[in-house]
GUBA-165401 format. One record per atom (N, C-alpha, C): y, z, x; residue in three letters. Coordinates in pm, whole numbers, padded with zeros to 5 digits, always signed. Last residue first. Layout:
GUBA-165401
YZXALA
...
END
This chain:
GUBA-165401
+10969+13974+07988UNK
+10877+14079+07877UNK
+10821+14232+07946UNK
+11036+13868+08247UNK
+11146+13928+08121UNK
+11090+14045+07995UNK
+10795+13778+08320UNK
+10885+13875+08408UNK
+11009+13989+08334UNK
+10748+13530+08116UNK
+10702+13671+08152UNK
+10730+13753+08198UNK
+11012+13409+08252UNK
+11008+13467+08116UNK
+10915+13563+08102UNK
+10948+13308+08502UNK
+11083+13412+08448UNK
+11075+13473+08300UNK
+10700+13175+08448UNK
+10697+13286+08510UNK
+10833+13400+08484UNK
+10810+12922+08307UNK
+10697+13050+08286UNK
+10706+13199+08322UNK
+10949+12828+08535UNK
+10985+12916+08382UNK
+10925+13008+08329UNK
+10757+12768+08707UNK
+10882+12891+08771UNK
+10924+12927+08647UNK
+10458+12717+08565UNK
+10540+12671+08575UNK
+10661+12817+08618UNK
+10134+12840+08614UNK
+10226+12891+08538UNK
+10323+12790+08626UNK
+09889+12818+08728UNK
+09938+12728+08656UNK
+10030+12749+08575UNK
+09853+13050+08920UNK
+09945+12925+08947UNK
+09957+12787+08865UNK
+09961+13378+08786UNK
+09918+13252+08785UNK
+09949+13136+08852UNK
+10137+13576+08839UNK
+10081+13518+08986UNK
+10015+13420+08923UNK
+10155+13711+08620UNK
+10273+13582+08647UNK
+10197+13547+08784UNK
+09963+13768+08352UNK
+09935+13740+08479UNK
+10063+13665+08560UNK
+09923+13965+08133UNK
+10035+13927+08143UNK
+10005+13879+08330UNK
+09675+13989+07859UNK
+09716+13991+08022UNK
+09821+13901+08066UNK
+09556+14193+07629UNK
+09652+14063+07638UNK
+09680+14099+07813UNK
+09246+14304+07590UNK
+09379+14295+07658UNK
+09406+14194+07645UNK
+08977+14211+07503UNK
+09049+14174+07404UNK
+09189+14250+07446UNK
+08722+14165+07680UNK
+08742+14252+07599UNK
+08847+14281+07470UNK
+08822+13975+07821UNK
+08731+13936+07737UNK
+08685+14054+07666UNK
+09020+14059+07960UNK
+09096+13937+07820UNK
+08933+13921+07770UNK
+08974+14197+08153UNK
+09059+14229+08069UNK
+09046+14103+07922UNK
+08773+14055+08243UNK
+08708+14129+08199UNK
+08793+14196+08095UNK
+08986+13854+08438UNK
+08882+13808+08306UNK
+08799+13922+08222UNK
+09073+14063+08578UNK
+09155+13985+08472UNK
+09085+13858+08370UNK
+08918+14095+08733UNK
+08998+14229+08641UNK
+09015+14151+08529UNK
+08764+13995+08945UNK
+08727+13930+08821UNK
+08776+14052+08737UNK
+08826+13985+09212UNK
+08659+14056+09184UNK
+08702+14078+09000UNK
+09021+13826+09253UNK
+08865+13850+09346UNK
+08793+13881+09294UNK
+09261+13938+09127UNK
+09170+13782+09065UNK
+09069+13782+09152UNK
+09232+14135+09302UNK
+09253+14186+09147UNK
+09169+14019+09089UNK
+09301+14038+09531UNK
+09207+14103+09477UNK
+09205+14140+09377UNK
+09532+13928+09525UNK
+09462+13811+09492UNK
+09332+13885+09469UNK
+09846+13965+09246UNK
+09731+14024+09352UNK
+09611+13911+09352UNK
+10083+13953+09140UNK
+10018+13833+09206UNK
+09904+13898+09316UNK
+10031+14181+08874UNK
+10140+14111+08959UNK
+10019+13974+09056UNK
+09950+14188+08508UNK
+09880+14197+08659UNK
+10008+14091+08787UNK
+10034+14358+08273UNK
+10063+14362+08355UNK
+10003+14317+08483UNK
+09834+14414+07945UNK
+09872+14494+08078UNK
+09923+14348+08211UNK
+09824+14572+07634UNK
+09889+14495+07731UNK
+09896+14541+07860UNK
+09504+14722+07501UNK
+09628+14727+07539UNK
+09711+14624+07637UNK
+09244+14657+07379UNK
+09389+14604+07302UNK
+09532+14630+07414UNK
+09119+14897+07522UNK
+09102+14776+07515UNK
+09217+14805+07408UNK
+09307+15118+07804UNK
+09270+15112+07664UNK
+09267+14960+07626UNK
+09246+15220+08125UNK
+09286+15110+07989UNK
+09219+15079+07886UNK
+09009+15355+08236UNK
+09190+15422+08204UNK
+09260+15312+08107UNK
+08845+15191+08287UNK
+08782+15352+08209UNK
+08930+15321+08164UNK
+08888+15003+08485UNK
+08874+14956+08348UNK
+08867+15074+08250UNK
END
């Protein structure tokens, strides 16, 4: 969390440790935009399009 800068966009691939021990809520409650495509409430569109950004 030191090395990312809050505000900054970041990128989380389909890791399940990363959603284990809670990155990606600490990212967005600090105020990162999180680009999660391993979501699984993301629809296959969804996902191509994030992938695209």
């Amino acid at each position: 969390m030191n090395i990312i800068p809050g505000g900054a966009s970041v990128g989380i691939p389909g890791s399940i440790t990363v959603r284990e021990i809670g990155v990606i809520e600490k990212l967005k409650e600090r105020g990162n935009t999180v680009f999660h495509h391993g979501d699984p409430s993301l629809s296959p569109e969804d996902k191509r399009k994030m992938l695209k950004n």
